[in-house]
C-alpha positions, 0 to 999 in steps of 0.5 A: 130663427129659433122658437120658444120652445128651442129655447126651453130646452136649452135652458132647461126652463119651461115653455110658460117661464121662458115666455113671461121673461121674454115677454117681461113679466115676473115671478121669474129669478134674476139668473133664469132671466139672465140665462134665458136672455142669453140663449135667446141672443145666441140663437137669434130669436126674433118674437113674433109680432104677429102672433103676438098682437093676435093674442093681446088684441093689439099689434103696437104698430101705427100707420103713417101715410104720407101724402108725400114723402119727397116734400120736404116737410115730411121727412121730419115728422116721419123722423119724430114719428120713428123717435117717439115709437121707438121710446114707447116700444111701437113699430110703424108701417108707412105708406106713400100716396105721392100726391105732389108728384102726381097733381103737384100744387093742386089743392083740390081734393079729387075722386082720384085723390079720395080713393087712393087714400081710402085704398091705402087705408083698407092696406094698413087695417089689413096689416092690423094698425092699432091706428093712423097717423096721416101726414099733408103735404101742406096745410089743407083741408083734407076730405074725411079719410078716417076709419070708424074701426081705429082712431086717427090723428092728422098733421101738417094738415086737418080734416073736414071732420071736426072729430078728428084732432090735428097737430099744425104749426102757428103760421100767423104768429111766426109771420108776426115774429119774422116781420117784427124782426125786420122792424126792430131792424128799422125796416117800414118800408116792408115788401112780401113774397107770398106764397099761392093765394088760394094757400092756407100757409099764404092767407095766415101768413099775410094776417101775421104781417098785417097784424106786426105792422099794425102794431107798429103803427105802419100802413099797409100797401098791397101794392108792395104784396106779390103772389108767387108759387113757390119757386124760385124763379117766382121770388126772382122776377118778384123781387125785382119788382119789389126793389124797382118799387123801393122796398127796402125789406122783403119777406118772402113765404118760403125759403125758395123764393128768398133765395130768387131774390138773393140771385137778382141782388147779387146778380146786380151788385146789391147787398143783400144785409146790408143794401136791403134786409130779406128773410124766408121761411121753412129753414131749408138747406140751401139758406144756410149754404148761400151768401149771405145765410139767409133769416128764416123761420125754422118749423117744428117738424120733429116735434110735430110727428112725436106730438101726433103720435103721442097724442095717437097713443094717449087715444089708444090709452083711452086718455082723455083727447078733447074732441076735435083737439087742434094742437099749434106748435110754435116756430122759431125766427132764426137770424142770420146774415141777411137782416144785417145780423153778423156773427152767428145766427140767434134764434127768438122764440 
């Protein structure tokens, strides 16, 4: 790989000129910047990023440690992280804790967990991170996991120390949204999946259903709420009750679940859209795949990695970052077969 210096002397330029064009700063002739461009594509010049974050005092490389990459969400904010640091000329290096894998759906924060994720952070400073984004795998609250040398943003998840901003998405309101759909659909008789009880996601989500039923003036039943686990073979066994019961809507809390209870349905010759209205949550693969398609809420997982890192950056800028700042994007109700919506599927914001 060619240096600065072999660059010079092809151009016939000196080290100090070859350097402000490289580094694009001016007081340099367009034809130099032109030919020393050249040179340096021809002999295949990579800077030095190291070097180079030694001298300015900062490397314009961030942190991203996920708490796992194989959740679903995750990819995403990582692609909206990659989209956004590539816009604004930043690389990032990315760490995996694998947490799902190793304690599945346990929400409990462990001294195992802790010292990972410290042990992963010590890992990212020794590369000089100017900072950290760290990514949940659900929305929970997480044990400090900060260092007092470079700043931290959170997302998918937020920190016990209130200091520490958070980018999250409005799981009440899209719960709101998703059931006034199967309202305006002429739906009362309304029975839920949900998602663990210990689970943030289900508590928020339970409140946004309450609250659209209030607002249409229809009681709540808990006996038409089922608590599941996510899965699918959950929202079969639980729809099955749900339709036993006299449901004639189902809102399941993720989009797993929702397609349990189109197996039952379809297994027993009910049709879903038409003999009962059902919509999920997340928006995953599988519920555009199926038949019918299936109603979800869409999350905004790319927007949520650019908002962190931008907010990430704007620290970095030393801009102005109210403390503690929580950011909470909105989702998107997307409708498709399986509330009786034929045709296309239409999105409400």
């Amino acid at each position: 790989m060619a240096t600065i210096r072999e660059i010079s002397k092809k151009a016939g330029v000196s080290i100090a000129t070859v350097s402000k064009v490289l580094n694009g700063k001016g007081g340099v002739s367009q034809a130099t910047i032109d030919k020393v461009m050249a040179i340096a594509q021809e002999l295949n010049y990579r800077p030095n990023l190291t070097a180079r974050s030694l001298k300015n005092g900062q490397s314009r490389t961030l942190g991203v440690i996920t708490e796992d990459l194989t959740v679903f969400n995750t990819p995403e904010i990582v692609d909206g992280i990659d989209a956004y640091c590539e816009q604004q000329d930043y690389h990032y290096i990315l760490g995996n804790l694998r947490f799902n894998k190793r304690y599945g759906h346990n929400t409990q924060d462990t001294e195992e967990f802790t010292r990972l994720a410290h042990a992963l952070v010590d890992t990212m400073l020794s590369k000089q991170v100017d900072g950290i984004i760290y990514i949940g795998c659900h929305s929970h609250a997480v044990v400090p996991i900060h260092s007092d040398e470079i700043p931290f943003v959170y997302a998918y998840c937020y920190s016990t120390d209130p200091n520490i901003p958070c980018v999250l998405y409005d799981d009440q309101k899209a719960a709101f949204e998703a059931t006034q759909l199967l309202i305006d659909r002429g739906h009362r008789n309304i029975g839920v999946i949900a998602g663990q009880a210990d689970s943030i996601h289900t508590a928020n989500r339970m409140l946004g259903f309450q609250e659209a039923l209030f607002t249409n003036n229809i009681p709540y039943n808990p006996r038409m709420t089922l608590y599941g686990n996510w899965e699918r073979d959950q929202g079969y066994a639980l729809g099955k009750q749900l339709i036993e019961a006299g449901v004639t809507a189902i809102f399941a809390h993720n989009d797993l679940m929702a397609i349990g209870v189109m197996e039952y349905c379809n297994e027993r010759g009910i049709e879903v859209g038409k003999d009962i209205a059902l919509i999920g949550f997340d928006n995953r693969e599988p519920g555009t795949v199926c038949r019918p398609t299936l109603s979800t809420v869409s999350l905004p997982l790319f927007e949520m990695g650019q908002t962190a890192t931008h907010l990430l950056l704007d620290i970095l800028a030393g801009r102005h970052i109210q403390c503690g700042q929580k950011l909470m994007l909105a989702c998107t109700v997307i409708e498709r077969e399986s509330t009786g919506k034929n045709g296309n599927a239409q999105e409400k914001k």
